[in-house]
NUSEKOL-224139 format. One record per residue (C-alpha): residue number from 1; chain; z negated, x negated, y. Coordinates in nm, 4 decimals. Each point is the difference from the previous one (the first is absolute). Example, Ala and Ser with C-alpha at 12.3 -4.5 7.8 and 13.67 -1.06 7.14 Angstrom:
REM NUSEKOL-224139
   n chain       up     east    north
   1     A  -0.7800  -1.2300  -0.4500
   2     A   0.0660  -0.1370   0.3440
END
This chain:
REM NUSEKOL-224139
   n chain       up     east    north
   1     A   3.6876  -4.3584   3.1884
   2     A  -0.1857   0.0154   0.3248
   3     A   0.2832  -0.0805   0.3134
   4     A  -0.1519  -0.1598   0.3550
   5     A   0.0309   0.2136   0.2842
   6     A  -0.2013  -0.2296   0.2149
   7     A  -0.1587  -0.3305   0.0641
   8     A  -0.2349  -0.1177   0.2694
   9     A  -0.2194  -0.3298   0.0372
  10     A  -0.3144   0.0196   0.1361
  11     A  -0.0920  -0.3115   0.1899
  12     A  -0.4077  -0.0636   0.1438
  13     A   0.0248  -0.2320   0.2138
  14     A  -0.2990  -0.2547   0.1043
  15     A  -0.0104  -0.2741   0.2344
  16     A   0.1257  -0.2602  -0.2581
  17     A   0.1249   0.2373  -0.2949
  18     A   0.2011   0.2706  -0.1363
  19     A  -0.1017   0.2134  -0.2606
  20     A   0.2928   0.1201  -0.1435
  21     A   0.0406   0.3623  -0.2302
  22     A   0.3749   0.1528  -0.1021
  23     A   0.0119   0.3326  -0.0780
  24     A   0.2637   0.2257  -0.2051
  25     A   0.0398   0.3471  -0.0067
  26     A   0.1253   0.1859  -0.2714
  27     A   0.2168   0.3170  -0.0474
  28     A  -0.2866   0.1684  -0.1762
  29     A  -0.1951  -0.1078   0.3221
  30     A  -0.2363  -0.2538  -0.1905
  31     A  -0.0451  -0.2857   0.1573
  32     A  -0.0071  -0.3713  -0.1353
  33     A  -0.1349  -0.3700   0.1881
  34     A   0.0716  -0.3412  -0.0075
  35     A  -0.2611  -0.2615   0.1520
  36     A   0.0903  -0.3341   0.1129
  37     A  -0.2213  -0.2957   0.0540
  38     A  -0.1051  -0.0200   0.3748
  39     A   0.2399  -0.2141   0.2045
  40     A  -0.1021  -0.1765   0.3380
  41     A   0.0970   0.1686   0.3284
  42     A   0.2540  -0.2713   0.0941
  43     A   0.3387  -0.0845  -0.0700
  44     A  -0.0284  -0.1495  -0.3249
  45     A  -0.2016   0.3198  -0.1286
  46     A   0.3134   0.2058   0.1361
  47     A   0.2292  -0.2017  -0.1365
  48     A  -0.2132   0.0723  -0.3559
  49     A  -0.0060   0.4001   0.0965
  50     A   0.3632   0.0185   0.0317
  51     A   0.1083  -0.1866  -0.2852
  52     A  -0.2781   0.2368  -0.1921
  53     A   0.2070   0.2973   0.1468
  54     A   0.3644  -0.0939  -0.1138
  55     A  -0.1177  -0.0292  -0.3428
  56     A  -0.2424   0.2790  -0.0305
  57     A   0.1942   0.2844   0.1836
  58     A   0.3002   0.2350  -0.1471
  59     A   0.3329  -0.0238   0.2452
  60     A   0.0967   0.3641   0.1482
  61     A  -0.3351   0.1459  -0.0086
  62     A  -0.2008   0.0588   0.3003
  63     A  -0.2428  -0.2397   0.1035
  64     A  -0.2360  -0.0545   0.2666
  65     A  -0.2625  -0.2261   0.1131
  66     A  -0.3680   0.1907   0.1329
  67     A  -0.2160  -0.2497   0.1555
  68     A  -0.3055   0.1050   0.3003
  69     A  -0.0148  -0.1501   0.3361
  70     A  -0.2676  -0.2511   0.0044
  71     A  -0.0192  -0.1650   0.3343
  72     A   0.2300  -0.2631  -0.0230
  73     A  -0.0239  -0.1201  -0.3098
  74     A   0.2751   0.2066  -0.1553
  75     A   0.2709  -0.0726   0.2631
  76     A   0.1843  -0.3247  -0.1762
  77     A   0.0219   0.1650  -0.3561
  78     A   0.1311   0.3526   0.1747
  79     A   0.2555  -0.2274   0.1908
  80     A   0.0513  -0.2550  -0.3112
  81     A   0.1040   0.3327  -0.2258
  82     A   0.2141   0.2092   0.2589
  83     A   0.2023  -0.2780   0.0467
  84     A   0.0967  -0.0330  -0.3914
  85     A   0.0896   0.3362   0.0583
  86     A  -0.3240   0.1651  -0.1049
  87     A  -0.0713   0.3582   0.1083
  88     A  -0.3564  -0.0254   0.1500
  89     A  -0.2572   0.2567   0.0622
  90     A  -0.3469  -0.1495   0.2195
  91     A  -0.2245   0.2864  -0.0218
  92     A  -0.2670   0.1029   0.2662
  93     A  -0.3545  -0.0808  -0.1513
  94     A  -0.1154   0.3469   0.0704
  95     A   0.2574   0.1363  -0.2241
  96     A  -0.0552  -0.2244  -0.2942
  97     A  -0.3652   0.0436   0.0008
  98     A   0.0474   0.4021   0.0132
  99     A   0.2498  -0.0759  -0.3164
 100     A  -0.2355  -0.2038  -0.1441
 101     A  -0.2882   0.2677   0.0584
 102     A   0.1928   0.2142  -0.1864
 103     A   0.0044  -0.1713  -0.2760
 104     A  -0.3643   0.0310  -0.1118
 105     A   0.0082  -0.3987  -0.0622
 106     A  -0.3065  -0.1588   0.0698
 107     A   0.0273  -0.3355  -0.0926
 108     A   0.1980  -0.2287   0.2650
 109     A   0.1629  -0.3101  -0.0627
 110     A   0.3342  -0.1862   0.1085
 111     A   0.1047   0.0773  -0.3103
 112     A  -0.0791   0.3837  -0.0058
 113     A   0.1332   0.0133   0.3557
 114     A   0.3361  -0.1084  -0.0631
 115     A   0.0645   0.2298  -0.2628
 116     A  -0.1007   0.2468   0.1891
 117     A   0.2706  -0.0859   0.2664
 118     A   0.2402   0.0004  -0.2692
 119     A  -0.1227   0.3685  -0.1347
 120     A   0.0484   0.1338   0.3900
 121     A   0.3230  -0.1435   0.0321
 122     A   0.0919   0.1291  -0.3435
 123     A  -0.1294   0.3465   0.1144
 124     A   0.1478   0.0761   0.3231
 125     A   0.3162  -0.1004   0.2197
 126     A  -0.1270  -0.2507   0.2773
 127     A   0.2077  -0.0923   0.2810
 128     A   0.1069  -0.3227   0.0225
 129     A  -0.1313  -0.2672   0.2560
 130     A   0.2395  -0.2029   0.1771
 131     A  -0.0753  -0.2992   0.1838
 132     A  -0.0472  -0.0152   0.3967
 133     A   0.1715  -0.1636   0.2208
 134     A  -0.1336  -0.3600   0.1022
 135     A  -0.0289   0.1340   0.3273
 136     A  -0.2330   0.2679  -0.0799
 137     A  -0.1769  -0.2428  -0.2115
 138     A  -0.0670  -0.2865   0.2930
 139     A  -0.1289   0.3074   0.2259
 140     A  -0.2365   0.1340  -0.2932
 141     A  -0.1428  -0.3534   0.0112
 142     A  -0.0444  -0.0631   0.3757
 143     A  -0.1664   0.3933   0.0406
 144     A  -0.2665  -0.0737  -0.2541
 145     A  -0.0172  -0.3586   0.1500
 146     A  -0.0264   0.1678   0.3338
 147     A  -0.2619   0.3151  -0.0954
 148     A  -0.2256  -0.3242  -0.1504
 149     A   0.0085  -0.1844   0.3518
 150     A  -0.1255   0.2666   0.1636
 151     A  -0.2859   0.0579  -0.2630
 152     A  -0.0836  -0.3386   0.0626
 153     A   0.0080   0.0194   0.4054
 154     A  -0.2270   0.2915  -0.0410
 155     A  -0.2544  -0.2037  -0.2228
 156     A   0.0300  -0.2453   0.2848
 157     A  -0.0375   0.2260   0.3271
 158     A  -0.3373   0.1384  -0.1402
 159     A  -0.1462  -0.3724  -0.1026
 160     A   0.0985  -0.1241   0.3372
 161     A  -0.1538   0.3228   0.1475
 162     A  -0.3457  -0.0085  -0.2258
 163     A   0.0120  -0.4192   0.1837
 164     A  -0.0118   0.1180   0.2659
 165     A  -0.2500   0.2498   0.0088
 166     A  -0.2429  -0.1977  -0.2296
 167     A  -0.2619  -0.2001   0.2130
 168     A   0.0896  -0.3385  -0.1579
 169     A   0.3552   0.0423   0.2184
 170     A   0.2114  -0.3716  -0.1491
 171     A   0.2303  -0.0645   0.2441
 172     A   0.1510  -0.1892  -0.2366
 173     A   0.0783   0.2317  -0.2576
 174     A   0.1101   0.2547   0.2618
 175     A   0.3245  -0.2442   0.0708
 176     A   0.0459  -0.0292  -0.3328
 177     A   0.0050   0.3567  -0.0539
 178     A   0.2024   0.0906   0.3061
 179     A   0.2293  -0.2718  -0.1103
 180     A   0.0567   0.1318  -0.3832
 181     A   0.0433   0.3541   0.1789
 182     A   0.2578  -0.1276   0.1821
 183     A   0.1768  -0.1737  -0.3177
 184     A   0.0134   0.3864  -0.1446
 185     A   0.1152   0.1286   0.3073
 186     A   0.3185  -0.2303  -0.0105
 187     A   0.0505  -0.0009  -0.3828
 188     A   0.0090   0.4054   0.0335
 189     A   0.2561  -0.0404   0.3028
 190     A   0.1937  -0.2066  -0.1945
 191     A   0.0385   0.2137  -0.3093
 192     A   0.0635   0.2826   0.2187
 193     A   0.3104  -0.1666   0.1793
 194     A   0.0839  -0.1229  -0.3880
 195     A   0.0403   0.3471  -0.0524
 196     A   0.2441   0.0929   0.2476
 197     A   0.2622  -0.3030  -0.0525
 198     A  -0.0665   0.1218  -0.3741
 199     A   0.1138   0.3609   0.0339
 200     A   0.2543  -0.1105   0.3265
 201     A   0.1897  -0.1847  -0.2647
 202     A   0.0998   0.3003  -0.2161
 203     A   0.1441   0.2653   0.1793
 204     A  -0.0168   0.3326  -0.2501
 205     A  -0.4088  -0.1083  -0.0555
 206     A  -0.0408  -0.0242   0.3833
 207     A   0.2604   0.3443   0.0523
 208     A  -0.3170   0.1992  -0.2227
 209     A  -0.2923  -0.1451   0.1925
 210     A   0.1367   0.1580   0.3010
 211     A  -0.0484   0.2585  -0.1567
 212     A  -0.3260  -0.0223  -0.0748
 213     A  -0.0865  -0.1008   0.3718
 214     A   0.1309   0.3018   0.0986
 215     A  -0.3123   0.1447  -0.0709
 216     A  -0.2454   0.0086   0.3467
 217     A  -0.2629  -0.2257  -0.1238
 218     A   0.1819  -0.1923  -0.2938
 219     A   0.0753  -0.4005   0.1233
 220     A   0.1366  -0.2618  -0.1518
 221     A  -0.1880  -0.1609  -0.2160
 222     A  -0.1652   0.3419  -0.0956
 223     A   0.3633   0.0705  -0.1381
 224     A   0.0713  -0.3182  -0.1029
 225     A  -0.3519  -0.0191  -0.2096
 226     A   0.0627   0.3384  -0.1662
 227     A   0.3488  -0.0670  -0.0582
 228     A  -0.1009  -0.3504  -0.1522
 229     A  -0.3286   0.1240  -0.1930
 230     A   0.2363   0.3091  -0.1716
 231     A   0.3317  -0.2789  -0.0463
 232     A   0.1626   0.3090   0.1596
 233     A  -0.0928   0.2498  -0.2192
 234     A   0.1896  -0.1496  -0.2416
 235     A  -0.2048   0.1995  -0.3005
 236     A  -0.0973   0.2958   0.2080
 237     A   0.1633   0.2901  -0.0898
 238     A  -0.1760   0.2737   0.1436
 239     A  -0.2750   0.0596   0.2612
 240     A  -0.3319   0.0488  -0.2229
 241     A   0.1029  -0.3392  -0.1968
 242     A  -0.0227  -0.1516   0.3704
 243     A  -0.3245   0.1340   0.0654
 244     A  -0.1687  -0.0730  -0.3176
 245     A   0.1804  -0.3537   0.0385
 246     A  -0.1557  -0.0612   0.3123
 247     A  -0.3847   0.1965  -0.1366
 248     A   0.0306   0.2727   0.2313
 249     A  -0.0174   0.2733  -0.3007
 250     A  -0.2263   0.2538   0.0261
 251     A  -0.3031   0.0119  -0.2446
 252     A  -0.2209   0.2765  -0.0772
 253     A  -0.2859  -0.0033  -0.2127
 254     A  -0.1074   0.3193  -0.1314
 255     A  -0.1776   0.1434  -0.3034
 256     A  -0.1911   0.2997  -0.0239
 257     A  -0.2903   0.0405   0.2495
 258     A   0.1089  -0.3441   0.1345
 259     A   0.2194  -0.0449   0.3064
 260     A   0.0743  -0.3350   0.0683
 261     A   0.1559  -0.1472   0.3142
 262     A   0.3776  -0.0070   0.0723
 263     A   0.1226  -0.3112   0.0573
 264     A   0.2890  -0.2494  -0.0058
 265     A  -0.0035  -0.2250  -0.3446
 266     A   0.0529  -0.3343   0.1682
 267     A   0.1562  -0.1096  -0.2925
 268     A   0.2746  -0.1525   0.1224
 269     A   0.1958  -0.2572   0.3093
 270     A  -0.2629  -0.0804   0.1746
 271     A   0.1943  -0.1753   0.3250
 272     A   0.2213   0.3641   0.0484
 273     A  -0.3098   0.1593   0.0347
 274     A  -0.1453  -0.3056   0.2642
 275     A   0.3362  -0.0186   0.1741
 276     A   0.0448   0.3782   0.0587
 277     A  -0.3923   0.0502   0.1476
 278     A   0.0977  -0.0994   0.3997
 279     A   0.3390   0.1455  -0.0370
 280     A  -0.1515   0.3140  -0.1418
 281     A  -0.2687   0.0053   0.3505
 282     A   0.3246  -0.0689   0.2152
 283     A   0.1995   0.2816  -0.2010
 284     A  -0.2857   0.2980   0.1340
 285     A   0.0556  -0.0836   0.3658
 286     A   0.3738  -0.0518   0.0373
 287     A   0.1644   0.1620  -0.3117
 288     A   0.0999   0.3325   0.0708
 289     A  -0.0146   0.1252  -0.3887
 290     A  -0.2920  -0.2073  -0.1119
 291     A  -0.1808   0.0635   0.2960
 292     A   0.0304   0.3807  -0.0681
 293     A  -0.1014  -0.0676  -0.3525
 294     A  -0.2839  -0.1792   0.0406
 295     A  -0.1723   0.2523   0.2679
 296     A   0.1089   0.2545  -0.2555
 297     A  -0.2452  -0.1884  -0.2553
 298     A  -0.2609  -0.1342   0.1671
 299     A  -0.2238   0.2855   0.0475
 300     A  -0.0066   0.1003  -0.3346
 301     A  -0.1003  -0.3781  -0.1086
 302     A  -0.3610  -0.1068  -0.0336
 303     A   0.1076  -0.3117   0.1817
 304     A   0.2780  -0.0690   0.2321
 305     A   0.1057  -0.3143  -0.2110
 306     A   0.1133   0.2319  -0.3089
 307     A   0.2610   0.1875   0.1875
 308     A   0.1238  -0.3674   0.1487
 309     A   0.0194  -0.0914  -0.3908
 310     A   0.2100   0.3048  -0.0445
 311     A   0.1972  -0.1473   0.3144
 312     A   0.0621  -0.2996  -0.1815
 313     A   0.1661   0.1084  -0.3293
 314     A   0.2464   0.2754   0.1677
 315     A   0.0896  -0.3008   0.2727
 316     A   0.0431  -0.2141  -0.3256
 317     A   0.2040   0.3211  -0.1310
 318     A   0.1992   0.0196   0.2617
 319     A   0.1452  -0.3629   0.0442
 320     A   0.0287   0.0284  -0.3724
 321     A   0.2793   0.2918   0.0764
 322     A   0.1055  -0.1764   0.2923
 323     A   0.0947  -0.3124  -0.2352
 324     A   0.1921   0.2246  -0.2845
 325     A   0.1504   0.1999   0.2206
 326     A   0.0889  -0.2469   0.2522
 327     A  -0.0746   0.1930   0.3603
 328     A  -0.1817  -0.0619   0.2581
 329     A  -0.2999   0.2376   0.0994
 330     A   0.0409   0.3329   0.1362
 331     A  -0.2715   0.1732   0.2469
 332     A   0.1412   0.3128  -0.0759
 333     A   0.0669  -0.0153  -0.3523
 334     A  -0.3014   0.2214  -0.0846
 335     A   0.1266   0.2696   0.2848
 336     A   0.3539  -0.0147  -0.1469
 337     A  -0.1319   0.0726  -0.3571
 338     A  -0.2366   0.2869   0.0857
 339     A   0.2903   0.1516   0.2654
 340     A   0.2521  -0.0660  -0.3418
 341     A  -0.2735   0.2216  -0.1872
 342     A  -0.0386   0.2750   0.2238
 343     A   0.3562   0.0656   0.0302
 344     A   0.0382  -0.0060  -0.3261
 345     A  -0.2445   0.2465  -0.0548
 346     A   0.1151   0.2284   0.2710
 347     A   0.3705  -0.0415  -0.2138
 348     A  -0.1769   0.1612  -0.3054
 349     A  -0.1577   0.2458   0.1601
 350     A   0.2958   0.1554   0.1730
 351     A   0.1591  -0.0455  -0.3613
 352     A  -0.2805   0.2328  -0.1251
 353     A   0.0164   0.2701   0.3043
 354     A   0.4042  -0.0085  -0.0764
 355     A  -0.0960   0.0540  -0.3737
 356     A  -0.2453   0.2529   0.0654
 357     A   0.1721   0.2334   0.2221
END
């Protein structure tokens, strides 16, 4: 008789449903899958998944829930289930869809997906999400709210500007503009200072943005909209999971005769990468280490702007490391660790010579 080692649901979710798949594993590593109707993505379709849960699981044998991040769609159910005491897993979409790759499936349905959630989950040991704090949560919000304002002031500045260089000059419509510019120009002030009362009013999130603005070139709401974007690395583990998180991976295309251009994938945060761009020009003038990096760089670049990419992830790097390991920055760090390796060195060499003779 076959004895569960594991279970896992796999849950796609959708903008108004959940597509729901439990898996088993067995101790002869088969594995077996239950499908449930679809449920709605609101409480009452919850309520419907959780009473499907405590009669369908075994007591005492591991269980997890795999679902992907999709936007914010998959936020109430994630929150719904941890708080029945539900261990959670939201995967990166760039990981499932490798997983799923690797499957050889080529058909793709809700259906199909959620199984295969349940199959990963099954497969490997995921770490398991936890919830951030409401703080972190309100200054997600106002940084995206904030990086779309000034999209939008943009759109305006070069309408007002193409007015006023067009021959049919409204004077009009130039008031109007001016007047809408200055609506974004407030609105973005006022976010900004939302910001700061925000983070004021919790002392250990405010004690690890100084941090952060230790860095010559980092502000504020540079911190703050990293820090808010990432939830504080609160499923970052390790430096190349930031970068890929925030699409500054390298990608090279190569095959054969064929040598394709190195670049960064893109494929992921979007507002890290628009939030560190000035900070990163800032960082070459007045940052000692970055500085010395960059000029290091920059002649062997076809274009200056790919070594101030490179800038970018090792500044986002470095108030990653700054956050974990909760110091502020250090001109001389780089010094002290080179000066740490040459006298270490030097140790083992007089260890040889003593040896030797």
């Amino acid at each position: 008789m076959n004895t569960i080692l594991k279970q896992c649901l796999g849950i796609d979710v959708s903008k108004s449903s959940l597509s729901l798949s439990l898996g088993y594993l067995t101790n002869n590593l088969s594995k077996k899958f239950e499908s449930h109707v679809d449920v709605s993505n609101d409480l009452s379709g919850f309520k419907v998944l959780h009473k499907w849960l405590k009669k369908s699981l075994d007591a005492g044998i591991n269980f997890t829930i795999v679902m992907e991040a999709t936007g914010v769609y998959h936020q109430h159910v994630a929150h719904y289930l941890y708080e029945q005491g539900y261990d959670v897993c939201i995967m990166q979409s760039g990981r499932v869809k490798r997983y799923a790759q690797s499957l050889d499936q080529r058909s793709k349905t809700d259906a199909l997906d959620s199984r295969m959630l349940s199959m990963l989950g099954l497969e490997r040991n995921l770490r398991p999400w936890h919830p951030p704090s409401k703080t972190l949560q309100q200054l997600k919000v106002l940084s995206r709210e904030r990086s779309t304002l000034l999209k939008d002031r943009t759109v305006e500045i070069n309408r007002y500007g193409a007015i006023l260089s067009s021959v049919g000059n409204n004077t009009k419509a130039s008031k109007r503009h001016r007047a809408r510019l200055k609506l974004l120009d407030l609105q973005i002030e006022s976010i900004e200072e939302e910001m700061r009362c925000l983070i004021s009013k919790d002392s250990a999130l405010k004690r690890k943005i100084d941090f952060l603005e230790s860095i010559p070139g980092i502000s504020f709401i540079s911190a703050a909209t990293v820090v808010g974007e990432t939830l504080g690395f609160e499923s970052i583990t390790n430096g190349k999971q930031l970068t890929s998180y925030a699409g500054y991976d390298v990608v090279l295309r190569e095959s054969g005769n064929f040598k394709g251009k190195t670049r960064i994938s893109k494929k992921g945060n979007s507002h890290i990468r628009a939030v560190l761009h000035m900070p990163s020009m800032t960082c070459v003038r007045c940052n000692p280490t970055l500085k010395a990096f960059y000029n290091r760089l920059k002649p062997n670049k076809a274009k200056p702007l790919v070594a101030l990419v490179a800038v970018q992830r090792k500044l986002l790097l470095l108030m990653f490391t700054l956050w974990k390991n909760e110091e502020n920055y250090d001109a001389e760090f780089e010094n002290k660790k080179q000066q740490k390796h040459e006298a270490l060195a030097a140790q083992d060499n007089n260890l040889v010579n003593q040896f030797v003779s």
